[in-house]
C-alpha positions in Angstrom: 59.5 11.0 65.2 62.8 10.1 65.4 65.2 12.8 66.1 68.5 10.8 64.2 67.3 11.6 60.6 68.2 13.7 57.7 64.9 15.2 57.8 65.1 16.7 61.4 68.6 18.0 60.4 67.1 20.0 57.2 64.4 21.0 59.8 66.7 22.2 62.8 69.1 24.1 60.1 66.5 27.3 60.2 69.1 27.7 62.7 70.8 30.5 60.4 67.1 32.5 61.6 68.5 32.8 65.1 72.4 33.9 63.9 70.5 36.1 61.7 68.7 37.6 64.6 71.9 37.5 66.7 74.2 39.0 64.3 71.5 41.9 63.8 71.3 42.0 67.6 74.8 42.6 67.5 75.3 44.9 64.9 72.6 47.8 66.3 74.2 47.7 69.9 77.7 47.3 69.2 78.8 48.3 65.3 75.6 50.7 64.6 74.0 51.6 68.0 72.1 54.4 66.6 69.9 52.3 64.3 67.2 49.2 65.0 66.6 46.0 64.2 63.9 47.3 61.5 66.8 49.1 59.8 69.2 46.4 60.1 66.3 44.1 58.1 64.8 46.1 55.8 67.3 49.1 55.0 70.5 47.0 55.2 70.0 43.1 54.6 66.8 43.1 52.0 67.9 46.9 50.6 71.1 46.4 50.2 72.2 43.9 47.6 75.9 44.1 48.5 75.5 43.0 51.6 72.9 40.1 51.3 74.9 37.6 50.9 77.5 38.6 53.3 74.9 38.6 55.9 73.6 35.2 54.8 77.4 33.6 55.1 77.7 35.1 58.8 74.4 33.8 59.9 75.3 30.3 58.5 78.0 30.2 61.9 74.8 29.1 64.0 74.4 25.9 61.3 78.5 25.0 62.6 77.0 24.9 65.9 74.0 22.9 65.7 76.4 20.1 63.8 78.4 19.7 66.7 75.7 19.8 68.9 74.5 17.1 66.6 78.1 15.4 66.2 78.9 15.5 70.1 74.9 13.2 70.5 76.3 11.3 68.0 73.3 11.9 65.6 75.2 10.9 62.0 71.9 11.5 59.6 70.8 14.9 61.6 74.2 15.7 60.9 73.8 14.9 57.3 71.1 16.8 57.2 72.7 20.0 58.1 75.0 19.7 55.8 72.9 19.4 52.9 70.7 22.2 54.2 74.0 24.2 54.1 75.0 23.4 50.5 71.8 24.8 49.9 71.7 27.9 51.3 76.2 27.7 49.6 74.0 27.0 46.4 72.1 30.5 46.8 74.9 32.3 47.9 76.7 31.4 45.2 74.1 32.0 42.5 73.4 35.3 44.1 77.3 36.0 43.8 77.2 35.5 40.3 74.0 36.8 39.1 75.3 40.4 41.1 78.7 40.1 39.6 77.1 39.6 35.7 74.7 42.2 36.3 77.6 44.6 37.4 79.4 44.0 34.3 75.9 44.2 31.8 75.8 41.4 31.0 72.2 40.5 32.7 
């Protein structure tokens, strides 16, 4: 396989997993030290539609990082490749924005 295609960057952009992980990590030491992980996934991220998508954005720093991992190898279509993976997780972000703003007014 070669590693300089748009395909491995798509693949290697699950990367937002790990800042997902980390950011949680973070969040029950530091911010919320009496929670756990558990909490931080199921009360706070997939019970909590407010802060979804805020979480989501965050984790998207660890994408920034692989693309200049990427950029400083001089792999052009990885990097191409995280950048579309990206759009796509802007494009859910963005719908998910919108449908929570539409239902907040009634009109969904």
């Amino acid at each position: 396989m070669r590693w300089d295609s748009i395909a491995t960057g798509v693949v290697l952009a699950i990367a937002p997993v790990l800042g997902f992980a980390a950011y949680g990590a973070i969040y029950v030491t530091a911010i919320r030290p009496h929670h756990d992980f558990h909490w931080f996934v199921h009360d706070l991220f997939l019970g909590t539609d407010e802060f979804r998508t805020r979480i989501v954005s965050i984790s998207l720093i660890a994408d920034a990082f692989l693309f200049f991992v990427f950029d400083r190898f001089q792999m052009h279509k990885a990097m191409r490749g995280v950048i579309f993976a990206m759009l796509a997780y802007g494009i859910y972000i963005v719908s998910s924005i919108a449908i929570d703003q539409l239902s907040k007014f009634g009109w969904l």
